[in-house]
Phi, psi and omega in degrees: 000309175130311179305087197228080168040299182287025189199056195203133187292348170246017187304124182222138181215173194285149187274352160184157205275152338289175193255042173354291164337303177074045188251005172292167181184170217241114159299333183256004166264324178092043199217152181266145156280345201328326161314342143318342211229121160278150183339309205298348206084003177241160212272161153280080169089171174254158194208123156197197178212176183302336197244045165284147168215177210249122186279032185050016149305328208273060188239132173227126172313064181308179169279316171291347182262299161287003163290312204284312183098052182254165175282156213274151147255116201327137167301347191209132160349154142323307217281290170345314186294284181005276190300292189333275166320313183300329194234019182263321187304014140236040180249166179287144177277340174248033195239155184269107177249148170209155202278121202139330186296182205270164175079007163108351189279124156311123161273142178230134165236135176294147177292274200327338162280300174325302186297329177310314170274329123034250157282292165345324182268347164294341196245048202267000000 
């Protein structure tokens, strides 16, 4: 689908993958994503939220598109962006959603927990 964090204008990540550190983070939320990421540091699955937007990244070089020189083709459908636009003002403005959860379900986590764990983990 496409809809990933890493491909979002407010998106701040590790100056290269993996992401040890564990410094990716959402600027417009103010938030650590580090809940994005399995033990190894490269993300788990796709991730976004309501107020994503696309930093114009969201494009991929296929292999028939670089044999070819053809322009990159988008990651995620017209129709996906479409449904996107259409249904996010009826997602929560505070919530982290990824794809992927259990029973076929959107995983969701509140940003007020992200921050929670946060600090906590700057602060133990």
């Amino acid at each position: 689908m496409g809809f990933d964090c890493g491909y979002c204008v407010y998106f701040e990540g590790p100056q290269s993958w993996p992401d040890s550190g564990r410094v990716c983070r959402c600027s417009l939320h103010d938030v650590s994503l580090a809940v994005e990421l399995r033990g190894s540091g490269y993300k788990e699955g796709g991730w976004f939220c309501r107020g994503f937007r696309d930093n114009g990244d969201c494009t991929h070089p296929g292999l028939i598109a670089r044999l070819l020189g053809s322009r990159p083709s988008p990651l995620f459908s017209p129709a996906a962006s479409a449904h996107f636009e259409e249904i996010k003002d009826q997602l929560q403005p505070d919530t982290l959603y990824g794809f992927y959860g259990g029973g076929g379900n959107l995983k969701e986590f509140a940003f007020s927990e992200l921050r929670e764990t946060s600090t906590q983990a700057e602060n133990p």
